[in-house]
N, C-alpha and C positions, 0 to 999 in steps of 0.2 A: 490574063490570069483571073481577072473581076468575073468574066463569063464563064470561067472553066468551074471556080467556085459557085457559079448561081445554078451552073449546072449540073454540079453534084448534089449539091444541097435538095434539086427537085428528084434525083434517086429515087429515093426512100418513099416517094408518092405515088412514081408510075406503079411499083410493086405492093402499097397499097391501095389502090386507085380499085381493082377487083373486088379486095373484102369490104373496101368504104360502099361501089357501088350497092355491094350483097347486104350490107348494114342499112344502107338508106331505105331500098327497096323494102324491105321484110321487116325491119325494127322503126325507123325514122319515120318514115312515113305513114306507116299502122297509126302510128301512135299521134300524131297530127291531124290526120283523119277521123281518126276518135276523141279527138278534144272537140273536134268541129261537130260532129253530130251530137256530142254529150247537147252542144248548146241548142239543138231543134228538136224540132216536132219531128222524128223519123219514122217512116213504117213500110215496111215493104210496098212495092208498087205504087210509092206513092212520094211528089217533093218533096224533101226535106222544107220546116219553114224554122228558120228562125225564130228561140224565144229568151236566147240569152243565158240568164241564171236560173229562169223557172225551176229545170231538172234537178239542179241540187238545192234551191228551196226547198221541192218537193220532200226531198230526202229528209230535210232538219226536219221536216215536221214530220216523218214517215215513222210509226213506230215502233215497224217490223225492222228497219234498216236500223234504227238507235239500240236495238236489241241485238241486231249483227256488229255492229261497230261497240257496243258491250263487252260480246264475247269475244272480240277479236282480243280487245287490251285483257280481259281474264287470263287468254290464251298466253298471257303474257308472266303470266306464273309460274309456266314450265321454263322458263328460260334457265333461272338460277338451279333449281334443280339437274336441270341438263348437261349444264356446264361442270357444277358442284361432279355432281356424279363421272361425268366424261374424263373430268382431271383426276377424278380417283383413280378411275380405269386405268387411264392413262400410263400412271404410276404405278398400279399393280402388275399390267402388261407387258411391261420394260423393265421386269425384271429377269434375270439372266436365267430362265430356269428350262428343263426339260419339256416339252414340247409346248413351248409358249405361243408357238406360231400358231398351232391348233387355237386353243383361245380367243387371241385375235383375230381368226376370221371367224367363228360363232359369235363375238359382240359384233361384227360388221356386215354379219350377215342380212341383220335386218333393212339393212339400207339399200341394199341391192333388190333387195324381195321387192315387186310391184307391189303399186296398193290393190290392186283388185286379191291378190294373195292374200297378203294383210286382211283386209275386208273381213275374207271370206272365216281365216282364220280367229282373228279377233271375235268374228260374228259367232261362233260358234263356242268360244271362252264364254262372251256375255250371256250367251242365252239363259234364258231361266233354269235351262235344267242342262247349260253346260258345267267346263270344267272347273271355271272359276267358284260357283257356288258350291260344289258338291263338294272341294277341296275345304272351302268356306263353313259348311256344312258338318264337315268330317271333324272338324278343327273346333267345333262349339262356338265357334265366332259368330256364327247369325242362326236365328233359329228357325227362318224361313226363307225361301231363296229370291235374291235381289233380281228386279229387271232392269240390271247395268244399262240399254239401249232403249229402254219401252219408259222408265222413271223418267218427268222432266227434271227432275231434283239429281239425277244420279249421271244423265246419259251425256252432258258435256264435259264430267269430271270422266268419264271413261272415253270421249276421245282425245282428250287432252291427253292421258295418259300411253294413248296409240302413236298421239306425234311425239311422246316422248320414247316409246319404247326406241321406234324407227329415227329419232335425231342422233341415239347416245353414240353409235357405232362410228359414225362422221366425226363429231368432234371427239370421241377417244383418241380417232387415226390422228388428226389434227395435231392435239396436244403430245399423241406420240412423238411424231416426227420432229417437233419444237423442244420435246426433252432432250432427245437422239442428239439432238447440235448443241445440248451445253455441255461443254467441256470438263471432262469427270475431272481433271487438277483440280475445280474448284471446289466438290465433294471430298476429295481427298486430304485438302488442304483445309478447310473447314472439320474435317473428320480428326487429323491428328492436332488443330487447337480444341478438339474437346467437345464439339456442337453436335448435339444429337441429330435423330432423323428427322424432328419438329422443326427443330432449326435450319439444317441446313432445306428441308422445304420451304418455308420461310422468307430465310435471308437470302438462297440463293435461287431456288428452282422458279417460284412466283416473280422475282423483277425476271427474271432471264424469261420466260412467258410472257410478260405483260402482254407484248405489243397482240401475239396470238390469243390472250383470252378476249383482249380488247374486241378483235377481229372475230372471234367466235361467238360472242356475246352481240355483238351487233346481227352477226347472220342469226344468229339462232332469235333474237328479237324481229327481226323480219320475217322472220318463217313462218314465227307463231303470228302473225299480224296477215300473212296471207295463206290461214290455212283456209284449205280447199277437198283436198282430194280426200282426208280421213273422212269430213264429214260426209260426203256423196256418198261414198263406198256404205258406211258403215250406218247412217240416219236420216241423210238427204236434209237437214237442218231439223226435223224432229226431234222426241214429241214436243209436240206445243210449241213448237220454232224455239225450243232450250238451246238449240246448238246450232242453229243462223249466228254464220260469221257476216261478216261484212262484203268480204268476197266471193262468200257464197252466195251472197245477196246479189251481188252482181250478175251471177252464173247464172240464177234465177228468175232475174228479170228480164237478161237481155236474151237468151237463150231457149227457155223454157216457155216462157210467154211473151215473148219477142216484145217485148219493151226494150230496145235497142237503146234509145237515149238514156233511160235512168240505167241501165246495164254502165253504161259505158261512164253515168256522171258515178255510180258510186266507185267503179276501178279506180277513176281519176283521185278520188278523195282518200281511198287508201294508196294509193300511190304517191299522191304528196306528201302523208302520213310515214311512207319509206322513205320515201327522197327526203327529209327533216330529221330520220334516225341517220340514214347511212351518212348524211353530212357530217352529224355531228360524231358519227364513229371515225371517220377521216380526219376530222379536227382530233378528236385524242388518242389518232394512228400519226398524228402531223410529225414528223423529226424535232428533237428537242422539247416535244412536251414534258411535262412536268408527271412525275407514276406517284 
């Protein structure tokens, strides 16, 4: 009986035993490999030598990287907006009306659209004499036309705004499908003691959310912490490295100019920087926390 149960119990391993090895290979090990060269002297055709911490010394005092690890927490601005606006959505979109379906996939459209689409389209809003200013223009709001992408002062507030366009569609679906499962009794029932719409959002729609804003609020705090792709498409960290992130900083060292090591020590440093949020979003995702 002892051996029938130790040999069930190892089931569930053989049948994992594929995706673990496909995990180690591609994910585990990438990643072990690149903590180990962060810490050398690496360059192509050439031995790694050990130097320890040098690499991310180098960094603290780097500062082109202090100005990407800057913007990255800036980036950190869209979050509430993101969220704020998504749970609006959310709530406007779940409502029972005439071709609501339509709707919902024009907000989520955006999410699907590549960034090179994006880019291209965005690039052509900002330009100086696209649509954004002439709209801007029409409207007496400015009385000469902005370089949303060319301003150092303008062009990181306009790709912040691209990872915001392209996040909202995501967390709408999100907080949709997290409305969809609270149980309309407790509207109804809140409805005939008398609780408006304020209220029963309130008392009942936000706890019955928590756990998923928790959850969306953490991912969307990480996203903005590894943005990457709006800035390449859309400024490559220009002008005047306004909108060097951190992990574009990365992108750029180890990639562009094959500095491999500092490539790889700045990942690590925003990555640990993730690995300290998504902990602590798991801690107040924990069962029994306190809302």
């Amino acid at each position: 009986m002892f051996r029938l149960l130790r040999w069930q119990s190892l089931v569930p391993w053989f049948f994992l035993f594929p995706a673990l090895m496909i995990f180690a290979a591609f994910a585990f090990w990438p990643v072990l490999a690149g903590a180990w060269f962060s810490l050398t002297d690496y360059r192509l055709l050439h031995t790694p030598q050990f130097v320890g911490l040098d690499n991310y010394r180098a960094l603290l005092n780097n500062p082109l990287f202090l100005t990407g690890l800057r913007n990255s927490f800036l980036f950190l601005l869209v979050v509430p907006f993101t969220q704020i606006a998504a749970l609006a959505l959310a709530v406007l979109v779940n409502q029972p009306l005439r071709g609501i379906h339509w709707f919902r996939t024009v907000f989520y459209l955006p999410v699907v659209t590549t960034v090179s689409v994006v880019g291209i389209l965005w690039g052509f809003m900002f330009h100086e004499q696209g649509t954004l200013n002439y709209v801007l223009l029409q409207l007496k709001l400015i009385h000469t036309p902005l370089g949303w992408l060319s301003d150092d002062h303008l062009a990181l507030a306009a790709v912040m705004f691209v990872c915001f366009w392209r996040g909202l569609g995501w967390y709408m679906v999100m907080y949709l499908a997290a409305l969809q499962a609270v149980p309309a009794d407790l509207y109804e029932a809140a409805e005939l003691d008398g609780a408006g719409r304020w209220a029963r959002f309130r008392y009942i729609t936000v706890p019955a959310l928590y756990p998923v804003i928790a959850m969306c609020t953490v991912m969307s705090v990480l996203a903005a912490l590894k943005a990457y792709q709006e800035v390449d498409v859309l400024t490559q960290g220009g002008p005047m490295n306004s909108t060097f992130t951190a992990l574009y900083y990365a992108y750029d060292q180890g990639l562009k100019h094959l500095r491999i090591p500092r490539g790889l020590a700045a990942s690590f440093i925003v990555s640990l920087i993730c690995m300290a949020i998504a902990l602590s979003g798991l801690w107040l995702l924990r069962p029994g926390s306190k809302r």
